[in-house]
TISE-100915 format. One record per residue (C-alpha): residue number from 1; x negated, y negated, z negated; residue in one letter. Coordinates in Angstrom, 1 decimal. Example, Ala and Ser with C-alpha at 12.3 -4.5 7.8 and 13.67 -1.06 7.14 Angstrom:
   k      X      Y      Z r
   1  -12.3    4.5   -7.8 A
   2  -13.7    1.1   -7.1 S
% end
This chain:
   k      X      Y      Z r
   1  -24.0   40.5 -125.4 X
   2  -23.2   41.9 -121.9 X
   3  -25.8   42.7 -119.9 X
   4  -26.5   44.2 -116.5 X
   5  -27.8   47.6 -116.6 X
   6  -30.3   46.9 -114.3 X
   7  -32.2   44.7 -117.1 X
   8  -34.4   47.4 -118.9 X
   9  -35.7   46.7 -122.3 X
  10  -39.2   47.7 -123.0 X
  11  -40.7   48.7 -127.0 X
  12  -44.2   47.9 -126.5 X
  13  -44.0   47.4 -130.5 X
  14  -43.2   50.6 -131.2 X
  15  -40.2   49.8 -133.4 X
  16  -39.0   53.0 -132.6 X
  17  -41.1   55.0 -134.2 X
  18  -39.4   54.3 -138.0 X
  19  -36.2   56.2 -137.1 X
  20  -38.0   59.1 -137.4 X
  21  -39.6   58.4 -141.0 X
  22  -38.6   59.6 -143.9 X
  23  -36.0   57.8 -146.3 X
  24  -34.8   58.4 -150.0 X
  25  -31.3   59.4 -150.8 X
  26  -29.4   56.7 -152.7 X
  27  -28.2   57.2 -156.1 X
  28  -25.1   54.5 -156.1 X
  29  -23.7   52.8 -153.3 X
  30  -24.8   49.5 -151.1 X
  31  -22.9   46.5 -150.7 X
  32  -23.4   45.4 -146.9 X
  33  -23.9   41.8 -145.7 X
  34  -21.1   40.9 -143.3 X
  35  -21.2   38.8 -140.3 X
  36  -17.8   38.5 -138.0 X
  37  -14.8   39.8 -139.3 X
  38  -13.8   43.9 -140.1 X
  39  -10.7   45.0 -138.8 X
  40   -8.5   45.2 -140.7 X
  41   -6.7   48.1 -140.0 X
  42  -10.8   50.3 -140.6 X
  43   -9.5   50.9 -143.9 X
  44  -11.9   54.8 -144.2 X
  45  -15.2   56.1 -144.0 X
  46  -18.0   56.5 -141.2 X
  47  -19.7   59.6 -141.8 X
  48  -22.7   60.6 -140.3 X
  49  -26.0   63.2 -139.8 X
  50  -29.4   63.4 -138.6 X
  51  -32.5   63.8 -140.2 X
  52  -33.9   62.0 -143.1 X
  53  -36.8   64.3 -144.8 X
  54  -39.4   64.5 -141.9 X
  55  -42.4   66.1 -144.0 X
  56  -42.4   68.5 -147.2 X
  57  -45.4   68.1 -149.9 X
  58  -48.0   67.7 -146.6 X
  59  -46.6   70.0 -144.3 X
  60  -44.8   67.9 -141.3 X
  61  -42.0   69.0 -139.4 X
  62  -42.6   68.9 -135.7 X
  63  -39.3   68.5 -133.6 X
  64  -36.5   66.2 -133.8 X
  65  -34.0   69.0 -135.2 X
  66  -36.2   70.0 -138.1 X
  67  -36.4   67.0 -140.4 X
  68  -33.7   68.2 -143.5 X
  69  -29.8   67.0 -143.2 X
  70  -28.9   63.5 -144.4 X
  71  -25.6   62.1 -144.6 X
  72  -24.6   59.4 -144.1 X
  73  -21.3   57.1 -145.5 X
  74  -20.2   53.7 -144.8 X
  75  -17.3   52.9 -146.4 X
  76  -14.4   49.9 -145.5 X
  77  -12.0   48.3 -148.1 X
  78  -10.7   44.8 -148.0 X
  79  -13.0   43.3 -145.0 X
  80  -16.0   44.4 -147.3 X
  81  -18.4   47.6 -146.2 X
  82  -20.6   49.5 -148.7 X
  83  -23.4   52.4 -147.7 X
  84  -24.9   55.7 -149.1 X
  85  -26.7   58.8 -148.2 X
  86  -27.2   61.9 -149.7 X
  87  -29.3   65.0 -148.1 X
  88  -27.3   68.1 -148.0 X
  89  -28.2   70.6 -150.6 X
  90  -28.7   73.2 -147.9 X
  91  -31.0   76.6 -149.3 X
  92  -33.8   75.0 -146.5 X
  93  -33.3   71.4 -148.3 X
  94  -33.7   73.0 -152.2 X
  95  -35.7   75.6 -151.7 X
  96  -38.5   73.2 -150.0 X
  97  -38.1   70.5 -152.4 X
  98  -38.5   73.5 -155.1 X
  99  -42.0   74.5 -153.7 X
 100  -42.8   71.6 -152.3 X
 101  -43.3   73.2 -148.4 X
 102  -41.1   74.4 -145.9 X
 103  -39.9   77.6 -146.7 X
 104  -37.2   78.6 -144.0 X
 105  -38.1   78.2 -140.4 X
 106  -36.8   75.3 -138.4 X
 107  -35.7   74.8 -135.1 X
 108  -39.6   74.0 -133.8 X
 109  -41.8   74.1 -137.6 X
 110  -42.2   78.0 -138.6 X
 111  -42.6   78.1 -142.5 X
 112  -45.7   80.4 -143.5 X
 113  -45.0   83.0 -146.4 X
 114  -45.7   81.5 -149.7 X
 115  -49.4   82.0 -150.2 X
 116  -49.0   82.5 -153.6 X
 117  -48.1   86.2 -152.8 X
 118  -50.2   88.8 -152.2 X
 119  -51.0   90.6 -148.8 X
 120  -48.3   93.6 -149.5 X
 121  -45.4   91.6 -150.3 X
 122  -46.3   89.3 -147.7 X
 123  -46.2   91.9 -144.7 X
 124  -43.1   93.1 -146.4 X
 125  -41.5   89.3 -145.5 X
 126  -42.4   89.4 -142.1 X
 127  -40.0   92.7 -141.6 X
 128  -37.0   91.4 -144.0 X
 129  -35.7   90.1 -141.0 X
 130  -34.5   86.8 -139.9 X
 131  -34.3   84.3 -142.6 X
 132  -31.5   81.7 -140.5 X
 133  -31.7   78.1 -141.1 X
 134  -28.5   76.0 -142.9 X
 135  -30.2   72.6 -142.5 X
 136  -27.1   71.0 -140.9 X
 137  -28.0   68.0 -139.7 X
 138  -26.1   67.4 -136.6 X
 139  -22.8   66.9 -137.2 X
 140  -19.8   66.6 -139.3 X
 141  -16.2   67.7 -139.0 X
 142  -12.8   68.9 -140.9 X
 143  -11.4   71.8 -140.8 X
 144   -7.8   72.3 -142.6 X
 145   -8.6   69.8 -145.3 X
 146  -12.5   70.3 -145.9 X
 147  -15.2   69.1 -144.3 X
 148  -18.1   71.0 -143.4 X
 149  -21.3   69.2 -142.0 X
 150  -23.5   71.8 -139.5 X
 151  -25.8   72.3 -137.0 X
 152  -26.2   75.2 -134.5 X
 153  -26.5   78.3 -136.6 X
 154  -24.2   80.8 -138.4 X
 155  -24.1   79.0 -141.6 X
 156  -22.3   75.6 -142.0 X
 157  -21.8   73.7 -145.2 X
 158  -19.0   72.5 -147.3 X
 159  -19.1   69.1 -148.2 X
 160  -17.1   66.4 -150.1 X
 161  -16.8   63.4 -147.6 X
 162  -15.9   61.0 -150.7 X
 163  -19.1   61.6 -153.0 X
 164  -21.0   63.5 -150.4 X
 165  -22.0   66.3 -152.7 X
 166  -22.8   69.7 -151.4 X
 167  -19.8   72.0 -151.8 X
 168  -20.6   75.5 -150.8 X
 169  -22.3   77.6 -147.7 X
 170  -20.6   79.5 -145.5 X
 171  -21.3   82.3 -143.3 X
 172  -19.4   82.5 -140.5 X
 173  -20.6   85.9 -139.7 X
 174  -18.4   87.2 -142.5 X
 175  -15.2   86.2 -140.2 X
 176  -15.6   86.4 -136.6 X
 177  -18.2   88.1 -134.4 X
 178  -20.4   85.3 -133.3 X
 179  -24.0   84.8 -133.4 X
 180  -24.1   81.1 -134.3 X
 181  -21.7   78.2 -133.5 X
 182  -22.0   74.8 -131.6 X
 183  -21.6   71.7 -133.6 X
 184  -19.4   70.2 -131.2 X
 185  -16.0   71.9 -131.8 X
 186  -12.8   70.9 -129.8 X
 187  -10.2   69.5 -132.4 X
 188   -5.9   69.7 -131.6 X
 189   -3.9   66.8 -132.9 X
 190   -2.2   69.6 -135.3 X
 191   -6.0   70.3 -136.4 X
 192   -6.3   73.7 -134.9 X
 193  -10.1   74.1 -134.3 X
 194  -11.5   75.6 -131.2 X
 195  -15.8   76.3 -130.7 X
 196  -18.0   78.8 -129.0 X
 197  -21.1   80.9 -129.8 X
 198  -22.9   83.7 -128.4 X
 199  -22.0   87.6 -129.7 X
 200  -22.7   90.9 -129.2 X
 201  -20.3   92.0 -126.4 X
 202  -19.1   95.3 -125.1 X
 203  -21.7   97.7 -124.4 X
 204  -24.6   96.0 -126.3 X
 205  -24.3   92.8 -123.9 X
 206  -24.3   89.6 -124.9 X
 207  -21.7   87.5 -124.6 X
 208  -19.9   84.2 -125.7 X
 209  -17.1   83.8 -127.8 X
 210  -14.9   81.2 -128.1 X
 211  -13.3   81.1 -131.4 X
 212   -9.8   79.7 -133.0 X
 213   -9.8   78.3 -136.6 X
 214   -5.8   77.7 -137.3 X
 215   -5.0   74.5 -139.3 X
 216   -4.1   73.7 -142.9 X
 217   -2.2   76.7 -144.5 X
 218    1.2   76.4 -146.0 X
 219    0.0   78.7 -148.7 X
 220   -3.6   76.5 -149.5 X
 221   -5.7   79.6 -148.6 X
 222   -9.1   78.7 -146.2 X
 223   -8.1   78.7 -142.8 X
 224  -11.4   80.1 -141.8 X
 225  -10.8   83.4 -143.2 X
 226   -8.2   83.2 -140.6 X
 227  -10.6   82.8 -137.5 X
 228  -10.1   84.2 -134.5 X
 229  -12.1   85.8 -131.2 X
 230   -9.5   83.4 -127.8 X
 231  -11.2   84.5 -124.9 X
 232  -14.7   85.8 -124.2 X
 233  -17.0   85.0 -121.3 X
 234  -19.9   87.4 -119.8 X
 235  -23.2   86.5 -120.3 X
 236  -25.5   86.6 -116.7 X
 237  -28.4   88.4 -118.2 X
 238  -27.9   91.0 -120.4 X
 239  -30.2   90.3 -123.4 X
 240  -30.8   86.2 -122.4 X
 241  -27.9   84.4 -123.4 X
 242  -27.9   80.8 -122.3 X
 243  -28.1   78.2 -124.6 X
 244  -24.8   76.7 -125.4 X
 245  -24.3   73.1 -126.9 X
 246  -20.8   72.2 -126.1 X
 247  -17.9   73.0 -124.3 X
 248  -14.6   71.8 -122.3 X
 249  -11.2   71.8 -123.2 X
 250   -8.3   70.6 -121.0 X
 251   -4.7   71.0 -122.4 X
 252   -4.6   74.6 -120.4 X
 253   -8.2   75.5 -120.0 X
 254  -11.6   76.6 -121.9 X
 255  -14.5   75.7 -119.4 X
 256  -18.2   77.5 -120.4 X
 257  -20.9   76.2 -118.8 X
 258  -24.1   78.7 -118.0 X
 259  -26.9   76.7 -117.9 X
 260  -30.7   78.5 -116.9 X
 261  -32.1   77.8 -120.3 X
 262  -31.9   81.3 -121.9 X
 263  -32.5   82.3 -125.7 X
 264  -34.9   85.5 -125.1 X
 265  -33.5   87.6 -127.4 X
 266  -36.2   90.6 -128.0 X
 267  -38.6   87.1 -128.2 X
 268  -36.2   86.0 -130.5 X
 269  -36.4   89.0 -133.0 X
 270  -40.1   89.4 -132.5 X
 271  -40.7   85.8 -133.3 X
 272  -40.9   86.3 -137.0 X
 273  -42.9   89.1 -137.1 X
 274  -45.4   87.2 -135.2 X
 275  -47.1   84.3 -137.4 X
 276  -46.5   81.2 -136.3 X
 277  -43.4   81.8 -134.0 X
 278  -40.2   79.1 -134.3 X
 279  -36.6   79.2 -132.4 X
 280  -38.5   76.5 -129.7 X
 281  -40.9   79.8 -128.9 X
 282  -38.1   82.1 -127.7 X
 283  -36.4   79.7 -125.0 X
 284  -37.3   80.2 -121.1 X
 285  -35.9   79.7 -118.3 X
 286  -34.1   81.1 -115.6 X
 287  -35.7   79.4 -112.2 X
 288  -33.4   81.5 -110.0 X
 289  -30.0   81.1 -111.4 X
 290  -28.5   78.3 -111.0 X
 291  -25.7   76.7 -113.1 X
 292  -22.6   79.0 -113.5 X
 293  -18.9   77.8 -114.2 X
 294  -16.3   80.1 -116.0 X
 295  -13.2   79.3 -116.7 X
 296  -10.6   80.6 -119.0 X
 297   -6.4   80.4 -119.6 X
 298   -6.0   79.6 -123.5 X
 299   -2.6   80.9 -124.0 X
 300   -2.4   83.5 -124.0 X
 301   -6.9   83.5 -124.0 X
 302   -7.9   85.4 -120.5 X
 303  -10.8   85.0 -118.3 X
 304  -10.2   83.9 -114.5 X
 305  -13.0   86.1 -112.5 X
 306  -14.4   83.6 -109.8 X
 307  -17.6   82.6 -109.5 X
 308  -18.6   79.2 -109.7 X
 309  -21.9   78.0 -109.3 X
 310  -24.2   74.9 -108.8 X
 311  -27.8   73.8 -108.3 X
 312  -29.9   74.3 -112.1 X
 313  -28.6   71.8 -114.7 X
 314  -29.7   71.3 -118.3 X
 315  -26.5   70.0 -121.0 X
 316  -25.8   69.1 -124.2 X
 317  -22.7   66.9 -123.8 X
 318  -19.1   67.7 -122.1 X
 319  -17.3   64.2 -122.0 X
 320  -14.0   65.3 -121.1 X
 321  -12.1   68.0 -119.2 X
 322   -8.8   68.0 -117.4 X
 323   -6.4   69.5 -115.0 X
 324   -5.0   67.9 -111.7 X
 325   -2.8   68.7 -109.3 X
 326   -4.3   72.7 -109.5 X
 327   -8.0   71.4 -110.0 X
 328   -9.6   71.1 -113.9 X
 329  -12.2   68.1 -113.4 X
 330  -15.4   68.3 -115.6 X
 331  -17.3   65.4 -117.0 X
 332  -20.6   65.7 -118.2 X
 333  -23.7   64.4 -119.3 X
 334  -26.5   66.2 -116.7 X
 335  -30.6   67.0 -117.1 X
 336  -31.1   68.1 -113.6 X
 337  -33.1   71.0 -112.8 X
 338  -34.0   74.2 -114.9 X
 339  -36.7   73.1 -117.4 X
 340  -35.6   72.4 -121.6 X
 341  -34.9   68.9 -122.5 X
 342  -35.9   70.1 -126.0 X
 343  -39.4   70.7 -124.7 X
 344  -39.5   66.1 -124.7 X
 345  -38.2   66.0 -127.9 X
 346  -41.5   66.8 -130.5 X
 347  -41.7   64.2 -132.7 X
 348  -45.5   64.0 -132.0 X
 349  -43.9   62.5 -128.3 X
 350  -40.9   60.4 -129.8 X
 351  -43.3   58.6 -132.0 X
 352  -46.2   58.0 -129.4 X
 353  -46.9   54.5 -127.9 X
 354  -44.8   53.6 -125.5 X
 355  -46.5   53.7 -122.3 X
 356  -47.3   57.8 -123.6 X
 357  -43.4   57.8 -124.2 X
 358  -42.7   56.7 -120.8 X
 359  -45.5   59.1 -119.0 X
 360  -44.1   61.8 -120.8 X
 361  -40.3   60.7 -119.7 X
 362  -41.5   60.7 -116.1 X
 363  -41.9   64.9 -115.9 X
 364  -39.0   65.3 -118.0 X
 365  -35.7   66.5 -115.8 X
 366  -33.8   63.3 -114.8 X
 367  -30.6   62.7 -116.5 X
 368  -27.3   61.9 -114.8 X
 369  -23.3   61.7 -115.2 X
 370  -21.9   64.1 -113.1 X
 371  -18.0   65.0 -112.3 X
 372  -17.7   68.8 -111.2 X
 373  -14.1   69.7 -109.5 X
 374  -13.1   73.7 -110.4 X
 375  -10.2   74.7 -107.9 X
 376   -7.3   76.9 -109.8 X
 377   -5.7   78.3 -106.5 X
 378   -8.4   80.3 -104.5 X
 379   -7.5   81.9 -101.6 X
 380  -10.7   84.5  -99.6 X
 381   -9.6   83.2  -95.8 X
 382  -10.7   79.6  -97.0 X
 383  -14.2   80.2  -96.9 X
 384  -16.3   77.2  -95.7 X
 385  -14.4   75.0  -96.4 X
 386  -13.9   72.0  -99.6 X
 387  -11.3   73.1 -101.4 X
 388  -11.1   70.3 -103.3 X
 389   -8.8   67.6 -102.2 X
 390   -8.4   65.3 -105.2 X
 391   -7.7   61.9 -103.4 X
 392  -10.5   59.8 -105.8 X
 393  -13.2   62.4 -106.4 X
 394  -16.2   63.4 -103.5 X
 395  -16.6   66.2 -105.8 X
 396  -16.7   69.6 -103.9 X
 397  -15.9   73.1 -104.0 X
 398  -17.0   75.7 -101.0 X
 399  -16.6   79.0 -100.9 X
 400  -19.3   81.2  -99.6 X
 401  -19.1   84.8  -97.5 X
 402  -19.5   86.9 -100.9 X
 403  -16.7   85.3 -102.5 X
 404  -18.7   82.9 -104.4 X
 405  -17.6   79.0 -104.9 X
 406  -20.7   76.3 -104.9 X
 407  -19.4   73.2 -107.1 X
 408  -21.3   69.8 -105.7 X
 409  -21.2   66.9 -108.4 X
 410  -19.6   63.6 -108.0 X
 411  -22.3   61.2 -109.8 X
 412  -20.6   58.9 -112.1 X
 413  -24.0   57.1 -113.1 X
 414  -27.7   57.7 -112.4 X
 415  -30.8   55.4 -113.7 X
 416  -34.1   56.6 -113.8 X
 417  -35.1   57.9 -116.9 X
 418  -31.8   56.0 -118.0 X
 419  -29.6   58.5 -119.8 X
 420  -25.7   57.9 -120.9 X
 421  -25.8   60.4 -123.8 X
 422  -24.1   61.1 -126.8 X
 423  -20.7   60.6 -124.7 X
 424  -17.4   59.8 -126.7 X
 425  -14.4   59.2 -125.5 X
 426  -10.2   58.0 -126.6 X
 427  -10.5   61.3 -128.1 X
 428   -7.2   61.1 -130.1 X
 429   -5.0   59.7 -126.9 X
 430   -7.2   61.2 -123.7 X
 431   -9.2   64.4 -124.6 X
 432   -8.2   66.8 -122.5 X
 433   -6.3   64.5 -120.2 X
 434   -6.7   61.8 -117.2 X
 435   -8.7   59.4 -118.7 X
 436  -10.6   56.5 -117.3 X
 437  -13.3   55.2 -119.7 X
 438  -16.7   57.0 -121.5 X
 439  -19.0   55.5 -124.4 X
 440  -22.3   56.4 -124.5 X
 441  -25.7   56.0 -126.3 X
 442  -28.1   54.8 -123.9 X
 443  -31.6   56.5 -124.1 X
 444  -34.6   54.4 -122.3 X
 445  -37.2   57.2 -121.7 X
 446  -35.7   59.3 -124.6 X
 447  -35.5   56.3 -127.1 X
 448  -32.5   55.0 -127.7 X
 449  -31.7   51.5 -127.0 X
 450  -28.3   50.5 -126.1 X
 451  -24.7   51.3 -126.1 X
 452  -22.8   51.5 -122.8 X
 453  -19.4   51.6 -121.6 X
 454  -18.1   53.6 -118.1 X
 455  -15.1   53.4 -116.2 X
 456  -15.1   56.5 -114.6 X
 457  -12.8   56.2 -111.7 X
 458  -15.0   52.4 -110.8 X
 459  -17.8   53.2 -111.9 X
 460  -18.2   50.1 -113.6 X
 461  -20.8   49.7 -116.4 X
 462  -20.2   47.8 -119.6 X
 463  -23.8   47.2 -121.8 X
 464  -24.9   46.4 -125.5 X
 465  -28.0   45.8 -126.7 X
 466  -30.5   43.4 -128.0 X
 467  -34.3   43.4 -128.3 X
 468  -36.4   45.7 -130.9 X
 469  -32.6   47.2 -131.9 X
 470  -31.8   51.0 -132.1 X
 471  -28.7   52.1 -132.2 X
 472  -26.8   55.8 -132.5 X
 473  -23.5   57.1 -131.2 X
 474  -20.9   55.0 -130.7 X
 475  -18.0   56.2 -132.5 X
 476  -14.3   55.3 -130.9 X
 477  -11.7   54.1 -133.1 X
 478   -8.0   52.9 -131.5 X
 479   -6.1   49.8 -132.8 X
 480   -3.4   51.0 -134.9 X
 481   -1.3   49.1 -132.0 X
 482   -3.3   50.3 -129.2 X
 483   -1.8   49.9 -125.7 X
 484   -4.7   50.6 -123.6 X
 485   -6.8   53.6 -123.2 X
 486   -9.8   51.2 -124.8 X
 487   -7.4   49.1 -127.3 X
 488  -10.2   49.7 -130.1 X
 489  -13.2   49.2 -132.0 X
 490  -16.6   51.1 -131.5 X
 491  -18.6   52.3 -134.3 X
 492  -22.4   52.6 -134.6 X
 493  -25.2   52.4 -136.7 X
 494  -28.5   49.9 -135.7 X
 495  -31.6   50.6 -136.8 X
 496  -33.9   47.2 -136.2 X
 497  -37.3   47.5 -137.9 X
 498  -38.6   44.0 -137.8 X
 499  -35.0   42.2 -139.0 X
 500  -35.3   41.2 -143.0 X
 501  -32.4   43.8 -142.7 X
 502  -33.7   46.9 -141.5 X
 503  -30.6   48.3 -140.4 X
 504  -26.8   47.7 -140.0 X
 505  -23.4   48.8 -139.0 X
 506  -22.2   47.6 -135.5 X
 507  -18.7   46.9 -134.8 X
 508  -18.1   46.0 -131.2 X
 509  -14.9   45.6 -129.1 X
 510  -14.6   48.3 -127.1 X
 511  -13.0   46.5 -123.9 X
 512  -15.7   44.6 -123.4 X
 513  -18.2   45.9 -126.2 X
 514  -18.6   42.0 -127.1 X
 515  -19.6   42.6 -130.9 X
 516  -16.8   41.9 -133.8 X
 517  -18.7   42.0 -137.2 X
 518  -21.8   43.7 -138.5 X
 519  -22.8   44.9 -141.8 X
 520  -26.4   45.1 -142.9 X
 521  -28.0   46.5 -145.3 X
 522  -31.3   46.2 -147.0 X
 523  -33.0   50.1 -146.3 X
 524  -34.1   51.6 -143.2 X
 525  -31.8   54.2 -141.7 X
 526  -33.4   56.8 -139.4 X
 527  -31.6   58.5 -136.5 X
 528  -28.4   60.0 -137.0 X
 529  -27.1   62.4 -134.0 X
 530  -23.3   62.6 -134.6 X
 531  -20.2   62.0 -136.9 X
 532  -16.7   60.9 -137.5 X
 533  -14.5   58.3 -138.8 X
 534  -12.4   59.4 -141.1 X
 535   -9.6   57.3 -141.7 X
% end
């Protein structure tokens, strides 16, 4: 079902509210109900992870990145699908099943000391230091021939993609210097892995690191204990870093974006000394900044000193990043101005009625697509003038008395309090190169409601969705015979409360996102944030 984007859904029902309940873990695989016909040539898994344990004993979590790691598996053989879910046995996820409250601090729930201690070894907890969450329930990806499911910490997590048993936790502080990395890594064809994360830099500055994880090894060993430090970029304020979700990659180029939401550090070390303090306590932001560009060679890694800047963004989401004709174009999903998204994202407000979700959507920074052009060849008598001069872009770059270049978006789509998030792309084919389309996961004041398609040289909008129905990321998967850039199938999971099938698996075309099959099953599945297919 095709429909104009103009047509916005409304959830006076309040279905949405049950993808953020708790679920059980299955102990033995679904068969799925098919309608339409599976692909043939879908012949692996659809893995995914969000999460599925919203409350401990009856102590809640509060934000949308606490609840505890699920994963997700649907599985494809012979036309027929099958589901299961397992949580992660993460040290948050045992440890507060164990005791039966949250013991390890989440991203906005702080877990009091056990009260079963007494005041002394209590006061001694506060000053062990900081006890880093594992709960990796944003994302799943390979690396050599293991998969590891994470989320935005140090510690990501080992598992098996077949049975979806807990493997091992890793540290990746024991390898590289890095603080913590993103879970939205940069993948070669040859499976070389590329991510960034915030460090300790020269001269007790921060800084960010992007770091190199080499594919499988002839001799077996882990290729993580063969990470490397590329390139690093300078952090704007000493002792703030910015917070860092993603990053582009174009076949020559790293690109860092600065955004003005900072991580206070001395707020961030305090914070659990202080009862009651959570990561969500130590963000601010920087009103005065701006949004800063850098840009780095990969081969050999080296930082290219200009400075590029724009008017106060919030992101999460690159969707792709290329070079043209001396200029490296940057897609990208936008929150404009300087305040945290994260701040919209309690659960308390995600689970409200919907004219409260709507009134709270209204403050909250307005999203956008936006296309930023970075000029490679910079010359100091050009100053004044756009030095960009891509044909097909209104994108600009000007470059200001002190040497500075101010980077004016092109907007690829804008709706009001209508986000294209949770971008995915021909990631296999395009990423890193020209491309020309962008699936999304359309959120409807934060809730998310349909999937949508973008030509991004037209501008053209291609829309799924149907009444009461809540789907998730729309995973790209190219015909074994693919010709065109969107010769393929997307992937996503539905959640849709009031069906006698709570939930399904949603295969639609991607030229056209007309739908092929679907596959439901008989359990509610809660929001998943991001995944793979793994053929």
């Amino acid at each position: 079902l095709s429909i104009n984007l103009n047509l916005i859904f409304e959830h006076p029902a309040g279905g949405y509210r049950k993808i953020f309940e708790t679920c059980e873990e299955l102990s033995e695989t679904l068969p799925a109900t098919v309608t339409g016909r599976i692909p043939s040539f879908l012949k692996g898994s659809l893995l995914r992870l969000g999460p599925g344990l919203f409350e401990v004993g009856d102590e809640p979590f509060y934000h949308l990145f606490d609840g505890q790691a699920l994963m997700h598996k649907f599985d494809f053989k012979n036309g027929q699908v099958t589901y299961f879910r397992k949580f992660v046995r993460t040290d948050a996820y045992v440890r507060a099943i164990t005791e039966k409250r949250v013991v390890i601090t989440e991203f906005g729930t702080f877990a009091y000391p056990d009260p079963c201690k007494n005041i002394f070894s209590r006061f001694f907890s506060y000053f062990k230091g900081v006890e880093v969450t594992d709960n990796c329930l944003v994302n799943v990806y390979p690396v050599g021939e293991d998969f590891y499911a994470v989320t935005e910490t140090n510690y990501i997590t080992k598992v098996n993609p077949d049975t979806l048993e807990t493997l091992k936790k890793v540290d990746m502080c024991n390898y590289i210097n890095i603080n913590g990395v993103t879970a939205h890594p940069h993948i070669e064809r040859d499976g070389t892995v590329y991510n960034i994360g915030n460090c300790m830099g020269k001269g007790a500055t921060l800084a960010y690191n992007i770091v190199r994880i080499p594919p499988t090894q002839k001799d077996k060993s882990d290729p993580i204990e063969k990470s490397k430090v590329v390139v690093q970029f300078p952090s704007h304020e000493r002792f703030k870093p910015s917070y860092v979700h993603s990053f582009g990659m174009s076949e020559n180029y790293f690109v860092f974006v600065e955004t003005p939401v900072k991580i206070n550090l001395l707020k961030f070390l305090s914070a659990w000394s202080i009862r009651g303090s959570n990561y969500m306590d130590c963000f601010e932001s920087n009103e005065s900044q701006g949004t800063l560009f850098h840009i780095a060679r990969k081969d050999p890694g080296e930082y290219i000193d200009h400075k590029f800047k724009g008017a106060p963004i919030g992101m999460f989401h690159h969707i792709n990043t290329y070079e043209d004709q001396g200029f490296v174009v940057v897609d990208l999903c936008a929150w404009k101005g300087f305040e945290f998204v994260y701040n919209y994202l309690w659960l308390a407000n995600l689970r409200a009625n919907w004219d409260e979700v709507k009134k709270a959507a209204m403050m909250a920074p307005q999203p956008e697509v936006r296309r930023y052009v970075i000029p490679l060849d910079i010359h100091k008598e050009e100053q004044g003038k756009n030095l960009v001069s891509l044909p097909y872009t209104t994108a600009t770059a000007t470059m200001h008395a002190d040497g500075m270049i101010w980077l004016e978006p092109e907007i690829l789509f804008s709706g009001p309090r209508q986000a294209f998030e949770f971008p995915q792309i021909n990631y296999e084919r395009y990423g890193g190169k020209n491309y020309t389309y962008a699936y999304g996961l359309g959120l409807n004041h934060f809730i998310p409601d349909r999937i949508c398609k973008l030509n991004v040289k037209t501008k053209e909008t291609w829309v799924w969705q149907e009444p009461d129905s809540y789907p998730s990321e729309p995973l790209f998967v190219q015909t074994p015979e693919a010709v065109d850039e969107d010769d393929g199938v997307l992937l996503t999971i539905v959640a849709a409360p009031g069906s006698q099938r709570p939930a399904y698996l949603l295969i639609l075309n991607a030229k056209d996102l007309s739908e092929v099959a679907r596959a439901e099953v008989e359990c509610s599945i809660p929001v998943t944030f991001h995944g793979m297919y793994k053929p």
